[in-house]
N, C-alpha and C positions, 0 to 999 in steps of 0.2 A: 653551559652545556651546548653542545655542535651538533648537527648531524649533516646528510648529505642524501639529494633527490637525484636521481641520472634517470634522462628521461629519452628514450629513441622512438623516433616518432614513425618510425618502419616499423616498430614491432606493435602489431594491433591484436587484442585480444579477441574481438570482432566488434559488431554494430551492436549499440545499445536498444535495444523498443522503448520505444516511449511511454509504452505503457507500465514502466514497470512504477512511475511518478502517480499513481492510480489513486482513490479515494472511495470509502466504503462510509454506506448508511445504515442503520437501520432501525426497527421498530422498539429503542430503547432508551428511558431517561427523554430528556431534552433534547436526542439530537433532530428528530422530525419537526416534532411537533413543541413548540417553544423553541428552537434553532431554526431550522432551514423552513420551514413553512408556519405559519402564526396565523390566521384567520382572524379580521378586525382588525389586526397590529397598524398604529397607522407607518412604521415601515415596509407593509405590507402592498402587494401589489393586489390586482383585483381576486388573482389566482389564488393567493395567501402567501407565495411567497416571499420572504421576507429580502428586501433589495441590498440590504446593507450587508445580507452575511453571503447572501448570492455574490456581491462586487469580492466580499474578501476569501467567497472559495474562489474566484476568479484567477486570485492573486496565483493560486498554488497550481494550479495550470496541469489539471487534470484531464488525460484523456480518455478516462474510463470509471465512471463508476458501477460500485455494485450495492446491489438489494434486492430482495428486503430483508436481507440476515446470510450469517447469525444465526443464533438459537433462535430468532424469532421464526423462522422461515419454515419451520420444522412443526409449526404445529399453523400457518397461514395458507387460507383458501382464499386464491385471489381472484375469483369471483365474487368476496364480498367487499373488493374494492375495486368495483366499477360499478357506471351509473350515474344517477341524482343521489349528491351527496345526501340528502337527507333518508333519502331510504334505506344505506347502507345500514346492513345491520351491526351490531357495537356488540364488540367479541369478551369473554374473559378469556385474556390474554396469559398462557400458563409458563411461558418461558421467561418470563422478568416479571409473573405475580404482577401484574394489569388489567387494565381494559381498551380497549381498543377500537377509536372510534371507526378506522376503515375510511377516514374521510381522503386520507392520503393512500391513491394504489396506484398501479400499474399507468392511467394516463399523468397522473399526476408526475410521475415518478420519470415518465420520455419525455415529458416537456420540462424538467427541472434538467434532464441530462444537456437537451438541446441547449439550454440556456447557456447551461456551466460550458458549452463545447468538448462535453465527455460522451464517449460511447457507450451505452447503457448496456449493463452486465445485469442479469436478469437469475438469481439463485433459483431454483422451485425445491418443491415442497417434497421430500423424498422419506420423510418421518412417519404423520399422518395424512400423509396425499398420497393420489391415486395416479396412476397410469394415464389414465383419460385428462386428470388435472393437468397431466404435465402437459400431453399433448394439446389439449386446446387452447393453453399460456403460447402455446407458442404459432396458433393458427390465429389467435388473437389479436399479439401484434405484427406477425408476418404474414397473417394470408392474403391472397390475393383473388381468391376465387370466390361465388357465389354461395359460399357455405356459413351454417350459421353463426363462427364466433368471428371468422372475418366481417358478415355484415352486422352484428351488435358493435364490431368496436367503428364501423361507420354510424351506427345508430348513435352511438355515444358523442359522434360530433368530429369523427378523426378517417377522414375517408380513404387516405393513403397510410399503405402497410408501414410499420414502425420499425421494418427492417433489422432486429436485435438480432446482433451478429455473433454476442457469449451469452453461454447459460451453463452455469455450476449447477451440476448433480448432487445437490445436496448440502448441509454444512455438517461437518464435524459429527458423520454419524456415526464414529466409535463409541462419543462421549454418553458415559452415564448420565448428563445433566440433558441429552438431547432429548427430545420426542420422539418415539418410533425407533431406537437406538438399535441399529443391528452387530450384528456380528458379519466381519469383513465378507466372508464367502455367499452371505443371505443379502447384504449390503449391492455387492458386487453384480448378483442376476438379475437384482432388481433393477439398479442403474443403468445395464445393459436392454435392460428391456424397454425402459423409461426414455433412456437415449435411442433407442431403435427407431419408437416411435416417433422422437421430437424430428430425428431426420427423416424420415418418411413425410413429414408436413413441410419442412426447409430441409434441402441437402445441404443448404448454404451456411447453415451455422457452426460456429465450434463449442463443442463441449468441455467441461472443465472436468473430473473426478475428484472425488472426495478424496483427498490426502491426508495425514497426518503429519510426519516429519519428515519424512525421506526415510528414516531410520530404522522404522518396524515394522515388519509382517503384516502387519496391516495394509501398507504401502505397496507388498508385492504383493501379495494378493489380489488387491484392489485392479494394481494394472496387469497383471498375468489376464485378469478378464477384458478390463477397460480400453488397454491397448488399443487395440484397432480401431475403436470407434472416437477415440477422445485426444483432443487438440494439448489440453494444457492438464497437469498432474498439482493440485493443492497441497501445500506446505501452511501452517502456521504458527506463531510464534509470539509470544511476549514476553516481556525480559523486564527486570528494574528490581533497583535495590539502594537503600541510605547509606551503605556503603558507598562511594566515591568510584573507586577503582574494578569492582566488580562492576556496577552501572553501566558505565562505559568500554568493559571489554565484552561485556557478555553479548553484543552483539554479533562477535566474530561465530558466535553458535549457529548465527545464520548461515554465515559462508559452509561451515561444516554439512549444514541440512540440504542445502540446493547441492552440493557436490556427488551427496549422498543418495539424492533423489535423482540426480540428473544419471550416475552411473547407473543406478537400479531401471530408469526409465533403459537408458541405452542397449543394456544386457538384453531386457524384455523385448527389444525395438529384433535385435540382433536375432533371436532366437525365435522370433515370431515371421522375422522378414518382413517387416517392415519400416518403408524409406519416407514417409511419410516422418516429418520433426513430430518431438512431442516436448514441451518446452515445460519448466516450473511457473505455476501460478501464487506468488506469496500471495494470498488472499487476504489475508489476515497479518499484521504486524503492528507493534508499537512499545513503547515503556508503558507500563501498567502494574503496579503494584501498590500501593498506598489504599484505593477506596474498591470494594468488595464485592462480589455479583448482589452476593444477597441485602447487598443498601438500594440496588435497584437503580439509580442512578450513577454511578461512576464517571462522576463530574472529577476527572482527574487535574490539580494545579502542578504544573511542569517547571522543571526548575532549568536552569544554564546546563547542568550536568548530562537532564535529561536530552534537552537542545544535540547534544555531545554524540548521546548514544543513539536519535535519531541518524543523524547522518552519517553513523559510523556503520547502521543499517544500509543508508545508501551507497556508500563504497562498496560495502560488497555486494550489492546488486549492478553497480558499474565493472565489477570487475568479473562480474562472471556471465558475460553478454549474450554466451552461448545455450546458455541454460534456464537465463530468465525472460520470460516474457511477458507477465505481468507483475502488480505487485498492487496491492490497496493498502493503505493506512486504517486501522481500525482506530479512532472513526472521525469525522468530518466536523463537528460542530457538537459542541458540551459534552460528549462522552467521549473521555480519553483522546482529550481534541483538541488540534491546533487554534479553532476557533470557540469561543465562551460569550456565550451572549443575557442580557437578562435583556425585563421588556422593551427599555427603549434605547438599550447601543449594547455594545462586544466592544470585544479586547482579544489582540490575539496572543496566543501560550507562546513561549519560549519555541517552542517545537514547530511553529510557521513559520519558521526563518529559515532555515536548512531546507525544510521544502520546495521553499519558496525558490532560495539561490539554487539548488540541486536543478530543478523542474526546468527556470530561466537560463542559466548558464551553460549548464553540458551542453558538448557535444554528441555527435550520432557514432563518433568510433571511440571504442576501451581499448586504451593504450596498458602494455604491461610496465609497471615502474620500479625501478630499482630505490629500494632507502636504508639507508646506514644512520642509526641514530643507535643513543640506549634503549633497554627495555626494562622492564617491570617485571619483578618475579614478587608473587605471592609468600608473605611471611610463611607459613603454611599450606597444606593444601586445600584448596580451594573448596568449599561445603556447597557450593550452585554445582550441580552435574551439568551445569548447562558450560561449566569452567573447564573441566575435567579433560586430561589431554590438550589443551589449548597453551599457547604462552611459549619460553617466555616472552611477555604483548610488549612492541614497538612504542613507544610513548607518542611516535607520527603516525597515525593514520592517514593514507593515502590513496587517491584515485586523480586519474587524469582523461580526458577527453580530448579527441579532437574534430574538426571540422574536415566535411566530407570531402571538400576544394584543400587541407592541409594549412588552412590563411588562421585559424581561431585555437589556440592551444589551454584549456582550462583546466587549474590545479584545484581540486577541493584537499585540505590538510585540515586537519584534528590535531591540535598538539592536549594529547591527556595528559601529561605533568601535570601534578594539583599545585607547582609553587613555580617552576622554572619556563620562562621564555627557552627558547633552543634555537642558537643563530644557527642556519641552514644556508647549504650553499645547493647551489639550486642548477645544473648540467645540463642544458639543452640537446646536447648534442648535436651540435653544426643548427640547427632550428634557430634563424636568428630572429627574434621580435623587434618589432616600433615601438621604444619605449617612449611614454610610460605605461605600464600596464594597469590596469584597476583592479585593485581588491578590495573584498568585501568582508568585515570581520565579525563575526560576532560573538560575542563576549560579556564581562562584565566582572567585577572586582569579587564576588563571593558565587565560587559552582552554585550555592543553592538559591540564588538571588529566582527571583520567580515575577511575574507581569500580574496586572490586578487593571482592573477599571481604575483609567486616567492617570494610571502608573507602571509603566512600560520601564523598568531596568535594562530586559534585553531585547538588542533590536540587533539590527546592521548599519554598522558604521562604513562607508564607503571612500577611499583615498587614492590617490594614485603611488605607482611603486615606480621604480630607474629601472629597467631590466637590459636584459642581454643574453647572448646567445649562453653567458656565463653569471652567474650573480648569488647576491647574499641576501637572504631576507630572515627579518626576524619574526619567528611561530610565537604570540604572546602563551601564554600559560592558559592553563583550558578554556582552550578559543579554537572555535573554526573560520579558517579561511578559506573563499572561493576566490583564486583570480582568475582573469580573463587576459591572455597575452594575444596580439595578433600580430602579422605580418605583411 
């Protein structure tokens, strides 16, 4: 099998943010507490942080995280996570059936950002929280004046404002499964009110709205209010399936959602007059299907396929530069995570490798790419509506980047074939590289081959390639490849 990539490095679809490589936490299973923070662990630092899994979120080179939820966030008062940890009072926890020591909150949570070198995204509580809640979270970590929750968070040991520059309005509060669950137009006044106040304490921050998909009513409603006041529109999404071939294209459902949301934001933008961006925030994304809310932990095992559908996530957020501005992985460590730890080491999932090379290797401009390959037509029609309308799917998925100087040209390719390599001729167009180039493969002989403590099947294998302004390379069989050409 053949196909063919023609690439012109004048035609840029715009600049990518960085933030769309984002990583999300929160108050569920293992990923806090027994993942990223352990108290006593002796991989633990004085703080509780645990070092080892602190170095391998490192790896994935996050500029943004978010927390604390999530469904969690919708029923948390984070006042009862500051202070002397021991007096924090220990909550029952109603959104994942818990308890809740509160030992981890708000300071804990800016010095774990500072650590990772992520911007701390800061959701509040718009379910069972108040007005006053939201506004004093955020005089909390941002004030700067002689009023009372600026100086308790000096009381607390932290005398300079903490400067959080995103705050989500809420999570997911369409969902019957939320807390406080509104209906879009009740949702909507409240948000604006809640967001009124938080900038009246900071002008300087951006707010995010509760979104849904782009797709429903919900969506316009939400921003026909939120418009004017809010930075970034919430999209979320999970995807996965033991099928092979549905796995791996359903993430093109993404591409459809941010298109969808980005025209809806636009119309709104148009009709309201306003010149102010307002960009998509994926807040939420990942493969997720196998283990269930209600086992309570969603300690998900990721396979090569999955690896697949990850990054076939991040091509369409490189390719739609215009429209995205963030984007978080749900979630960071043991749940639904690239990182898996018990008490005394980890292992990373399948699913940290594409992060990893995505995050390291792009560049800051989305080139548009041309490819000619076969595609994939569903024996049938397709029973995921997340399918529906989509196809027929390219068996090359493809995204390109380039560097700001024109000197760094980086191909990420997906070949979903379940059996066949596909020699690919590869078009620069007058673009000539210094070869050899490097690439980065990762792979492995069975899609469902999966990573375990002290037994890593999929990693990245690293080679170099012959290249040219013209060249042939071969896409192995569901494998992704990152190269890096330069100049």
């Amino acid at each position: 099998m053949s196909a063919r990539i023609k690439i012109d490095t004048d035609r840029w679809l715009g600049r990518i943010d960085p933030l769309i490589y984002g990583q999300f936490i929160e108050h569920l299973g293992r990923c806090i507490y027994g993942g990223i923070y352990a108290e006593g662990s002796p991989l633990s630092d004085a703080r509780g942080f645990r070092l080892d899994v602190l170095e391998a979120a490192k790896g994935l080179r996050p500029l943004v995280l978010r927390w604390p939820g999530g469904n969690f966030v919708s029923g948390y008062h984070w006042e009862d996570g500051i202070g002397p940890k021991d007096r924090r009072p220990r909550r029952l926890e109603l959104a994942w059936h818990t308890e809740e020591s509160n030992r981890f909150g708000t300071d804990e949570f800016i010095a774990y950002s500072r650590d990772l070198g992520a911007e701390p995204y800061i959701c509040i509580n718009l379910g069972t929280g108040t007005l006053d809640e939201a506004r004093n979270w955020v005089e909390y970590c941002n004030g700067t004046g002689n009023t009372h929750y600026a100086n308790l968070r000096r009381q607390n040991g932290h005398p300079e404002p903490y400067s959080v520059k995103y705050w989500g309005l809420g999570n997911e509060m369409y969902g019957h499964w939320q807390m406080g669950r509104k209906p879009a137009e009740e949702y909507a006044r409240y948000a604006l009110e809640a967001a009124k106040l938080m900038k009246w304490v900071d002008p300087s921050i951006q707010l995010i709205s509760c979104g849904r998909d782009g797709l429903s009513e919900w969506d316009r409603i939400v921003l026909e209010v939120l418009a004017p006041i809010v930075d970034f529109h919430s999209i979320h999404l999970y995807t996965g399936s033991s099928d092979y071939y549905t796995n791996v294209f359903q993430p093109h459902h993404a591409g459809r959602m941010i298109e969808a949301a980005q025209a809806l934001i636009d119309t709104i933008r148009f009709q309201q007059g306003i010149e102010r961006p307002i960009r998509n925030a994926f807040d939420e994304w990942n493969v997720w299907f196998r283990e269930k809310a209600e086992e309570g932990r969603l300690e998900e095992r990721y396979t090569l396929a999955d690896a697949l559908a990850v990054a076939a996530y991040l091509n369409e957020f490189q390719r739609h530069p215009k429209a995205m501005g963030m984007a978080n992985l749900a979630q960071m460590v043991n749940v639904i995570a690239p990182i898996f730890t018990q008490p005394d080491g980890l292992f990373r999932q399948t699913i940290y490798y594409p992060l990893v090379l995505y995050a390291t290797h792009s560049q800051p401009i989305a080139l548009d790419v041309w490819v000619a390959c076969d595609t994939y037509t569903f024996p049938e029609a397709p029973k995921d509506r997340r399918l529906r309308g989509l196809g027929p799917f390219p068996y090359l998925d493809v995204s390109a980047t380039l560097s700001e100087a024109g000197d760094t040209l980086t191909l990420a390719v997906i070949n979903r074939h379940w059996e066949a390599a596909l020699t690919t001729e590869i078009d620069l167009g007058g673009w000539q590289p210094v070869s050899p180039a490097t690439a980065y493969t990762v792979n492995a002989d069975d899609v469902d081959a999966t990573n375990d403590f002290g037994h890593e099947r999929v990693g990245v294998v690293e080679r170099w390639v012959d290249v040219a302004g013209h060249f042939t390379y071969q896409f192995p069989a569901h494998s992704l490849t990152v190269m890096t050409l330069r100049r």
